[in-house]
C-alpha positions in Angstrom: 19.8 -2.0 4.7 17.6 -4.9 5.2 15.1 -4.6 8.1 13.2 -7.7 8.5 15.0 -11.3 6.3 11.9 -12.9 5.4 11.5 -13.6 2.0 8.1 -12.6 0.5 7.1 -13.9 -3.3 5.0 -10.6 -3.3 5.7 -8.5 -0.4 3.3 -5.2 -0.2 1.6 -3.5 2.1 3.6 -2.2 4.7 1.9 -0.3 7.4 3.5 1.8 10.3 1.1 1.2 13.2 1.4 4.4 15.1 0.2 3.1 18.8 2.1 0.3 18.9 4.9 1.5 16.9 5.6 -1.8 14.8 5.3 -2.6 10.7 3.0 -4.7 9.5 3.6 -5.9 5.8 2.3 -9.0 3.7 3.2 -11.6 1.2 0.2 -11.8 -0.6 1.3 -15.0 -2.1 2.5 -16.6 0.5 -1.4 -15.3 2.2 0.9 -14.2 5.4 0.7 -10.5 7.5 4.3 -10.4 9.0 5.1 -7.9 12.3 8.2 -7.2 14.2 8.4 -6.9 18.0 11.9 -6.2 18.4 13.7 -8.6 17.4 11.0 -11.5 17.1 8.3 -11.8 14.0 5.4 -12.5 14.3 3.0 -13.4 11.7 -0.6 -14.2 10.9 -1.5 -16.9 7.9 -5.0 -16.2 5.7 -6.7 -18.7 3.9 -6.8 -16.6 0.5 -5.0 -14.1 -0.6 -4.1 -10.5 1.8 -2.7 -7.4 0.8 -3.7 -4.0 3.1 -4.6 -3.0 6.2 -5.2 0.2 7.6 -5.1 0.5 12.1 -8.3 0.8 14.2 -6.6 0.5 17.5 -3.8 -0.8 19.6 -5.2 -4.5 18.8 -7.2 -4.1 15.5 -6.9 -3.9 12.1 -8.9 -3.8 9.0 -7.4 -6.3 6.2 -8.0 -6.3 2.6 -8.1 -10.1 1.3 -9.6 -11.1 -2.2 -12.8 -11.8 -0.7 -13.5 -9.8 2.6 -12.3 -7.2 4.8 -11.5 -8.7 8.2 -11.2 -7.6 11.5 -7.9 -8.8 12.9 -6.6 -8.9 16.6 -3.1 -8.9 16.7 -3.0 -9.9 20.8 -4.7 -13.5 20.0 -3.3 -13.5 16.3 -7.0 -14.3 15.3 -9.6 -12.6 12.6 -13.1 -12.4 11.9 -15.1 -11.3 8.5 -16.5 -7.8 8.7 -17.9 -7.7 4.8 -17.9 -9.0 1.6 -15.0 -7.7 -0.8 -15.4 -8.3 -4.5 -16.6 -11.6 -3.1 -18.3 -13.1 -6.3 -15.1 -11.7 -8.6 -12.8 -15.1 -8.7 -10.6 -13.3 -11.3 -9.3 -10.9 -8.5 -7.5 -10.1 -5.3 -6.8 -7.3 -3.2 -3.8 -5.3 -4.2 -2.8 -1.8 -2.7 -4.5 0.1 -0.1 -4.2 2.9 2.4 -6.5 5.3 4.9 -7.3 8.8 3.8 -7.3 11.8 6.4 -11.5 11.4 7.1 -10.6 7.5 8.1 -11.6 5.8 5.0 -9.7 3.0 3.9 -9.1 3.0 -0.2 -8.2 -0.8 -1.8 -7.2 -1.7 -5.0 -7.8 -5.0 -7.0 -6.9 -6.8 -9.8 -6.8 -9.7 -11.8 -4.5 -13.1 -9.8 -2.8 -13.5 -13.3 -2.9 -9.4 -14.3 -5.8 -9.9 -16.5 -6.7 -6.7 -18.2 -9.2 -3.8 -16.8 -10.6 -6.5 -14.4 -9.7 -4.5 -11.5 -11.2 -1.6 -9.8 -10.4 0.6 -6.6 -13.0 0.9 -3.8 -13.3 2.9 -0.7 -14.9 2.0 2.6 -16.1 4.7 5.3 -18.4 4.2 8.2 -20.0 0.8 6.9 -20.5 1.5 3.9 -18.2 0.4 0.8 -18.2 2.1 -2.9 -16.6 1.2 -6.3 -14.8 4.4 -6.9 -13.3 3.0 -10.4 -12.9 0.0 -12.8 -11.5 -0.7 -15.7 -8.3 -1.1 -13.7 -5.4 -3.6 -14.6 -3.3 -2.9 -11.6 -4.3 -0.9 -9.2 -1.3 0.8 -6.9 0.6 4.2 -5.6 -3.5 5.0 -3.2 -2.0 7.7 -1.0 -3.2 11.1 0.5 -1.8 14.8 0.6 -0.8 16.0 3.7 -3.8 18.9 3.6 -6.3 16.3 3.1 -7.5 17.3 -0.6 -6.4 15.1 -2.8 -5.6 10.9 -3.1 -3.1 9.7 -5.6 -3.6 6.3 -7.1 -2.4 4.8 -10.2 -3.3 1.7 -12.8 0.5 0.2 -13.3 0.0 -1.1 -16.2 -1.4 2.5 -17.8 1.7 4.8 -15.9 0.0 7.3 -15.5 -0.7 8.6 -11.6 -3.6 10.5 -11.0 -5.1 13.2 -8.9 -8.6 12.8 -7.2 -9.9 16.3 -5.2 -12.1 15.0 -2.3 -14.9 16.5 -0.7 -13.7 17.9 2.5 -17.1 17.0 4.8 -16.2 13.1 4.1 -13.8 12.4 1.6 -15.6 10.9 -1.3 -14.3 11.8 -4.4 -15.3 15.3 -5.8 -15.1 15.6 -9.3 -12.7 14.1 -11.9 -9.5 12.9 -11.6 -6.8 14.5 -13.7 -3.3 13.0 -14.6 -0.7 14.9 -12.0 2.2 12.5 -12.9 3.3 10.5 -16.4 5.4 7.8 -15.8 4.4 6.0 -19.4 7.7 5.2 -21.4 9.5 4.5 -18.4 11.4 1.4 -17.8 10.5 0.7 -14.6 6.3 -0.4 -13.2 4.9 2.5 -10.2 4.1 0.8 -7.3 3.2 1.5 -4.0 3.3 4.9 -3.2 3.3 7.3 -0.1 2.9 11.3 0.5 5.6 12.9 3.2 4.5 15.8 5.7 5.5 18.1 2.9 3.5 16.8 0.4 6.5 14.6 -1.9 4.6 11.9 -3.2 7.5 8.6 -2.6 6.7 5.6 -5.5 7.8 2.0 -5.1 9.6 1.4 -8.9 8.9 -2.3 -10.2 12.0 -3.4 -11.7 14.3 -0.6 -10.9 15.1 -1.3 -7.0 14.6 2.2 -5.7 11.8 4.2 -4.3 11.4 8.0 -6.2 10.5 11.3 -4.6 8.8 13.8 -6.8 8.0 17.0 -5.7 4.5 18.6 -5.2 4.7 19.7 -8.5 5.6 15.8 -9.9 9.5 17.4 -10.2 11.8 14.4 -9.7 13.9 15.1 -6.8 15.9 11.9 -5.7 15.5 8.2 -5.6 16.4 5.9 -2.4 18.2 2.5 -4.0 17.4 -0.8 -2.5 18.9 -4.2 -3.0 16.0 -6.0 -4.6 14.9 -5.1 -7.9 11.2 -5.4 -7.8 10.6 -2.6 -5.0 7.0 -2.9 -4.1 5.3 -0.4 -1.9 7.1 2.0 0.6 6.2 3.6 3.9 7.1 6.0 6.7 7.8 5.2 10.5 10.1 4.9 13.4 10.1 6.9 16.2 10.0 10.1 14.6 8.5 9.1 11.2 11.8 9.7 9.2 12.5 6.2 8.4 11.6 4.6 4.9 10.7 1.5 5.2 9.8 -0.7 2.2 9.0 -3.9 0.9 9.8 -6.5 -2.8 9.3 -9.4 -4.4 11.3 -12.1 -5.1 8.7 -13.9 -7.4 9.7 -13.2 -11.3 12.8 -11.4 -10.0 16.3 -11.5 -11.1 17.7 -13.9 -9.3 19.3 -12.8 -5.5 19.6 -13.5 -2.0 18.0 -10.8 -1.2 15.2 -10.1 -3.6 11.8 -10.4 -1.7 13.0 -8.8 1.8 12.1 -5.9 3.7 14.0 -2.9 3.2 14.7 0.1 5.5 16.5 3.4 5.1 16.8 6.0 7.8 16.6 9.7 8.3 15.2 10.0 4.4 12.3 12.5 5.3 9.6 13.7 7.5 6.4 10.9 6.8 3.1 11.3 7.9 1.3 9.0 10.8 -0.9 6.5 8.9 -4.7 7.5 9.4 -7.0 5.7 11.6 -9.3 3.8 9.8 -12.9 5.0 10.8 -15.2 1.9 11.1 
């Protein structure tokens, strides 16, 4: 079912903000962050391009674009630079990013054109913003078990997702990461990813039009179809968090009326609230 008809060249980051109880996504190529209010969108236009965002409060959040992160107010629809992001890397824009449980917001990068292992993923927490790993092509599926001890992430282009223990005073990464889920051989890209309440991790699938659910263990368990075939990144929200929500492209697509929308599908599973980002 189609929940918002815009079409996006590169829809991704869709965020459930839990206060105001609206979803924000983007279309980083068309450098616009869509809402809905109801029945009326609203949407905010960036002069480069803007990926993620993670909620500070009822009126503020903390966007990813390829060369800052920005404060944005969505009352006066206006935003102001908080930092430099990968500022002096022209190669590079943001790509996927989410807030872990101790309010730090993870973003991915990589290269405008995909260049190889020019991208990285970073992690800013109280002021303070860290390379956490390069040598990335395309960074995607950044999400966060339930019990707060691992993040997920994965390089597209490699397939393979990974598991990062955290260190449970601040959530920096403790450790190595290990490989908890090989996608490689697969026909389909893993995108954007989320974690439910019970710990399923739910991945966006580039080129096969459905979002996955695999099991703690990386068992897969089912898939949730959608009517574009470049599915991008999902997330959870409505009233009660049970509603899958989830964005795709139209850009390089098979051709479609509605390739590039907004997709929603209720009463799929219990999601968690999206973290507060922790400035």
């Amino acid at each position: 079912m189609i929940f918002d008809d815009t079409v996006c060249q590169l829809g991704e980051g869709p965020l459930w903000h839990p206060t105001r109880n609206q979803l924000f996504w983007f279309d980083i190529l068309g450098k616009t962050l869509f809402w809905r209010a109801g029945d009326t969108r609203h949407s905010v236009a960036f002069d480069g391009y803007a990926s993620a965002a993670g909620w500070i409060d009822d009126a503020q959040l903390l966007v990813a674009t390829e060369t800052d992160l920005r404060l944005l107010d969505v009352t006066t629809k206006t935003h102001t630079h908080l930092m430099p992001f990968d500022a002096d890397n022209p190669l590079t824009r943001s790509n996927d990013g989410r807030v872990d449980p101790f309010g730090g917001f993870w973003i991915g990068t990589m290269g405008k054109s995909a260049e190889a292992k020019v991208g990285a993923i970073y992690r800013y927490y109280r002021g303070e913003l860290r390379q956490l790993y390069g040598n990335i092509t395309i960074s995607n599926a950044i999400c966060f078990s339930p019990d707060a001890l691992y993040a997920y992430f994965t390089d597209t282009l490699d397939g393979r997702v990974m598991r990062q223990p955290l260190d449970q005073k601040d959530g920096w990464p403790k450790g190595d990461a290990e490989v908890w889920l090989d996608l490689r051989g697969e026909k389909f890209g893993a995108d954007g990813a989320v974690i439910d309440a019970a710990g399923c991790f739910w991945n966006a699938q580039w080129g096969a039009g459905r979002v996955a659910c695999y099991d703690t263990n990386g068992t897969f368990q089912r898939a949730i179809s959608f009517g574009a075939d470049q599915t991008s990144c999902p997330a959870f929200g409505g009233d009660d968090f049970t509603t899958l929500y989830c964005t795709s492209a139209a850009e390089g697509g098979i051709e479609g009326v509605d390739q590039g929308k907004t997709w929603v599908q209720t009463d799929v599973a219990k999601g968690q609230k999206e973290h507060q980002v922790i400035l």
